[in-house]
C-alpha positions as CSV (number, residue, x, y, z in Angstrom):
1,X,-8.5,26.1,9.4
2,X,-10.0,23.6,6.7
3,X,-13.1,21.7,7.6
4,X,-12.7,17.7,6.4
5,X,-13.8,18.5,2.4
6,X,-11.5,21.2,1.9
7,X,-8.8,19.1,3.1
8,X,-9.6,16.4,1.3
9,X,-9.9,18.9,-2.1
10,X,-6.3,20.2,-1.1
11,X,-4.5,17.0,-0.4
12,X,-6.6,15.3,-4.0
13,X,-8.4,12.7,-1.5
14,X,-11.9,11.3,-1.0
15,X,-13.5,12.6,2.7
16,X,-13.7,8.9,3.3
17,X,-9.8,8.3,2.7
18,X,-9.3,10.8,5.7
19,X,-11.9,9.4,7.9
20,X,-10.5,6.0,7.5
21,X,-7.0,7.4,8.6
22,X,-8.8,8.6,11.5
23,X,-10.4,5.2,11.9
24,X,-7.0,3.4,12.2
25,X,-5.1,5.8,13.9
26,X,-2.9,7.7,11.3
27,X,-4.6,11.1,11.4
28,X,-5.8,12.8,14.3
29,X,-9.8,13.2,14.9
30,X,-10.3,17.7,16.0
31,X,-12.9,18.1,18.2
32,X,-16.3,19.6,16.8
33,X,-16.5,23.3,17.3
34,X,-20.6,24.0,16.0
35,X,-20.7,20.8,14.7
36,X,-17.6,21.0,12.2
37,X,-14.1,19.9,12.6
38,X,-11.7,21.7,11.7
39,X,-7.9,20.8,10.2
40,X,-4.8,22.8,9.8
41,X,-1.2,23.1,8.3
42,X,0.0,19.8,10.2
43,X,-3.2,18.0,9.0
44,X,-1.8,18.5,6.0
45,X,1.5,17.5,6.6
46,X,0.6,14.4,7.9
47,X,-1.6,13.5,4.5
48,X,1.6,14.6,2.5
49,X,3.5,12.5,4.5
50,X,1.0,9.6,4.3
51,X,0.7,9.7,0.7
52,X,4.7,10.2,-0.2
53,X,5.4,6.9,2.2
54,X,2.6,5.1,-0.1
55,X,4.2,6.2,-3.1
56,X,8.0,4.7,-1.7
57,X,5.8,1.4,-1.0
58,X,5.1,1.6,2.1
59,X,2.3,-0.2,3.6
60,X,-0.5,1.8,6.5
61,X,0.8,-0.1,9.1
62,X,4.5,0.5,8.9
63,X,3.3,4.5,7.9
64,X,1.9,4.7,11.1
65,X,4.7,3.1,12.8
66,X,6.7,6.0,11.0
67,X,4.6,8.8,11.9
68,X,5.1,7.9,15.5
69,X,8.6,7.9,15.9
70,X,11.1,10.9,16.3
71,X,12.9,12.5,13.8
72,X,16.2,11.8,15.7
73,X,15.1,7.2,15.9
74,X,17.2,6.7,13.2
75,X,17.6,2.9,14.0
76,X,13.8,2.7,14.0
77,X,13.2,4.1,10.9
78,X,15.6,1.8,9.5
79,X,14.4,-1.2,11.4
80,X,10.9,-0.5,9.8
81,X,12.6,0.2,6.3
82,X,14.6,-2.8,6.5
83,X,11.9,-5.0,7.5
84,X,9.7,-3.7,4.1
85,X,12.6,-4.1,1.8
86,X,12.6,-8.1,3.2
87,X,9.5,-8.1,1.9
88,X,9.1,-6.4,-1.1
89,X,12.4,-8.7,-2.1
90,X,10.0,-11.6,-1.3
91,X,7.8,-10.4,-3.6
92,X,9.9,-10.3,-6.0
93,X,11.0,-13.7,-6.0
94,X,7.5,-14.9,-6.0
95,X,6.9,-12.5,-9.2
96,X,9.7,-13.8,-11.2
97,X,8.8,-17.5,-10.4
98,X,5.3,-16.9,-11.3
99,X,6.9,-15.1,-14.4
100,X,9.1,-18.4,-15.1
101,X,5.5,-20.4,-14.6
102,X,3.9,-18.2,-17.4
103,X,6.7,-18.2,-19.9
104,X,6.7,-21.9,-19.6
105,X,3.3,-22.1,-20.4
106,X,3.3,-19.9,-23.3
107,X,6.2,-22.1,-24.8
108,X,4.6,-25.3,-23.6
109,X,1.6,-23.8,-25.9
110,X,3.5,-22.9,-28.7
111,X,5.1,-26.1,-28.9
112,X,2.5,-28.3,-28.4
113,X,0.5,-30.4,-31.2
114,X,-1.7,-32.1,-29.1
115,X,-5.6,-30.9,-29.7
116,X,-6.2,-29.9,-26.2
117,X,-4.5,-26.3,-24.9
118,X,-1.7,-27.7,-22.4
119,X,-2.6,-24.5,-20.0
120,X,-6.1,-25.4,-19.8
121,X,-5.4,-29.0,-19.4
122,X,-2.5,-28.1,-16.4
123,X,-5.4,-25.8,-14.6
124,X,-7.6,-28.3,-15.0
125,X,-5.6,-30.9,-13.2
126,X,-6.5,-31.4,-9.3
127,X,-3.6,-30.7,-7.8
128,X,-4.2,-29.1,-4.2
């Protein structure tokens, strides 16, 4: 049995990182026994789990979704996997056009004789 900071020291987390998993539903809150809570082995678990889905990308919401379903939901685990790889491909397409944006910039810069800086001039442009 760990009380909150011990568990926190074991899985390398701040107190408040646990307590806002409580907050939104991904940990479970113990009950007070003389004013202390008290965590064990699946407390644990559950942070290691947390913490490895965050690593693969993974945001809280789609962790939680996770954490409630069955080992044996294998098309609900890849529904929610599926649905984050949309996304993250998203991203990516958004990155590598705001990576073409950049470039074009820098070479627009380079390129340029004109006394003004053409990235400071394009910023400054009211286009909303």
């Amino acid at each position: 049995m760990l009380t909150i900071g011990k568990l926190a020291k074991q899985a390398n987390l701040n107190v408040e990182t646990i307590r806002y998993y409580q907050r939104i539903g991904l940990m479970r809150t113990p009950e007070a026994i003389n004013h202390y809570r008290y965590y064990n082995h699946r407390d644990i678990e559950t942070l290691s789990f947390i913490q490895k889905a965050k690593d693969a990308g993974l945001q809280l919401t789609e962790i939680k979704e996770l954490l409630q379903l069955q080992l044996d939901d294998r098309v609900q685990v890849r529904h929610v996997i599926a649905h984050r790889l949309e996304k993250i491909d998203i991203r990516i397409q958004e990155l590598q056009a705001l990576k073409k944006r950049l470039s074009s910039w820098i070479d627009e810069c380079q390129s340029t004789e004109s006394d003004g800086c053409p990235i400071l001039l394009d910023l400054k442009q009211q286009r909303l």
